[in-house]
Steps between C-alpha positions, in 0.01 A plus 500: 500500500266510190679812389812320516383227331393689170829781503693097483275389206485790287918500550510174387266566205679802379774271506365226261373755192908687519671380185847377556809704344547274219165491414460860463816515273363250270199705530697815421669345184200331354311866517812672321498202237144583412567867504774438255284276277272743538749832390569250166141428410447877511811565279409217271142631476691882406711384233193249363293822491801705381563242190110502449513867466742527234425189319138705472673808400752322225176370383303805461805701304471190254158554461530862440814485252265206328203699485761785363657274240131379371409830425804614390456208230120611439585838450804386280206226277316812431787696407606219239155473396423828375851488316398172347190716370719717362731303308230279343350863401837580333573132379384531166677792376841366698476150264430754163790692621698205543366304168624825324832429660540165428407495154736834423794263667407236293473721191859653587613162541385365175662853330836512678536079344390624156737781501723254625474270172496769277757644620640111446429453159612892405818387581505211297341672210780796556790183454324346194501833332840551575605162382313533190642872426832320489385300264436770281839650554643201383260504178592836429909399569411208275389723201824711536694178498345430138523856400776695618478880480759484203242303281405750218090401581591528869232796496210346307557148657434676833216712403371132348569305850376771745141574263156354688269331309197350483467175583314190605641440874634080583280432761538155580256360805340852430296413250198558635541898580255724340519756175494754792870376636640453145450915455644579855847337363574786346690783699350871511758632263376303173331776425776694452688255276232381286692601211802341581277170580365526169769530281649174334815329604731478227867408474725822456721521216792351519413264826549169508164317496603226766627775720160688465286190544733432841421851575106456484545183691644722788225748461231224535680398826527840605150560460427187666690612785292822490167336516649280796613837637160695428338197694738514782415905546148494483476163735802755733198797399230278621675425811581866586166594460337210695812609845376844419130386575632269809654819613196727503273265593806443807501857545106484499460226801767662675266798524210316612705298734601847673165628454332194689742480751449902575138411540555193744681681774279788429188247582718340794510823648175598485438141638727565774343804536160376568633252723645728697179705556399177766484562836747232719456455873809479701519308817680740803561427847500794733860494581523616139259815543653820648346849536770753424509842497653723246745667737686687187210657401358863674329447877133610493449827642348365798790328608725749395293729797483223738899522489559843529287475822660235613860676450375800647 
């Protein structure tokens, strides 16, 4: 009976601690809800880890090409400071060299406008002469209107109008010229007709006096005009001689001008020159280094024996 008794309890037992269907589903989707949650968390804490990664490796290239460009720009300070050196060494003679320059520019500048102004008033000089040459064309046409070549003193009258004399010159507002000028009025040939100069004028026979006294009024203008004249050439003289001296002088800069700039590019190279004798450090990254062999050029003889062995 007591063995009955406790087979009927523990039945009834076992009975009470059995979960019902419907709580062992609930029980069966709760645990695959956590194991879900749990899948998630563990792909959330991958990609977390993932992102950390690479955020730590993005950082550490920056570093690296920072670190690269600061020495890059140290090595590049040093670089520009020895040139610096350099080109304060050379400084001084580059500004002489280029003070020589400057002032031959200037000077050609200066020459090329004088030229220019005398070549200005040559010209004008050139018309004047001409205008007054006319002049004495008409002077002389003038005398042959008095005395025609018929006229029986025709001969003397001319010898009488065309004869140089010695005289005091009308100077006008040029009264205060030296003794010195007064001798330079006379032309280089007086010399040769100092006779004529000093014989006396004197009406030829058989000449009308009026006519002869018309006929030394024409020579006074004529020689007038030929003092005019005689100024007009040597002031035209003057002037050829002073574009003469703007020439050579011209032709003088012109050859310093070459001569300096031949010697600035010839300093400019050496200049370069020297510069060129620095060392500069070029950044490479190693996709840009390669280790090639000369395949055109003859195999060693050990290879060369390696594949005959193989062949054979």
């Amino acid at each position: 009976g007591l063995a009955a008794l406790l087979v009927v309890v523990g039945a009834s037992l076992e009975t009470e601690g059995r979960p019902s269907e419907a709580e062992a589903e609930e029980r069966e989707a709760h645990r695959r809800r956590l194991e879900i949650e749990r899948e998630a968390l563990r792909q959330q804490q991958a990609e977390t880890v993932t992102a950390f990664d690479e955020a730590v490796y993005e950082l550490r290239r920056e570093r690296l090409k920072l670190e690269a460009d600061l020495n890059a720009a140290s090595l590049r300070l040093i670089l520009l400071y020895r040139e610096l050196q350099l080109l304060n060494e050379m400084a001084r003679r580059d500004a002489a060299l280029n003070g020589r320059l400057d002032k031959a520019r200037a000077d050609k500048a200066a020459v090329v406008s004088a030229l220019s102004e005398c070549k200005e008033k040559l010209a004008e000089k050139k018309s004047e002469i001409d205008a007054w040459q006319e002049k004495d064309v008409l002077i002389l046409n003038e005398f042959h209107g008095l005395v025609p070549e018929s006229h029986a003193a025709h001969a003397a009258l001319l010898k009488i109008f065309k004869r140089k004399i010695k005289r005091n010159r009308r100077r006008g507002d040029e009264e205060a010229e030296s003794d010195e000028s007064d001798e330079s009025d006379y032309d280089e040939d007086e010399d040769s007709d100092m006779d004529e100069e000093e014989e006396e004028d004197t009406c030829p026979v058989g000449c009308d006096q009026t006519l002869y006294d018309k006929v030394i009024e024409l020579r006074e203008k004529r020689l007038d005009q030929e003092d005019v004249l005689n100024d007009f050439q040597k002031a035209l003289e003057d002037l050829r001689k002073t574009h003469d001296r703007h020439q050579q002088r011209q032709r003088q800069i012109d050859r310093e001008l070459t001569g300096t700039n031949n010697e600035i590019t010839s300093f400019q190279k050496e200049k370069q020159g020297r510069l060129n004798q620095f060392d500069v450090v070029v950044s490479l990254t190693l996709s840009q280094l390669m280790c090639a062999r000369n395949s055109l050029g003859p195999k060693p003889p050990a290879a060369e024996g390696e594949g005959e062995g193989e062949g054979e």
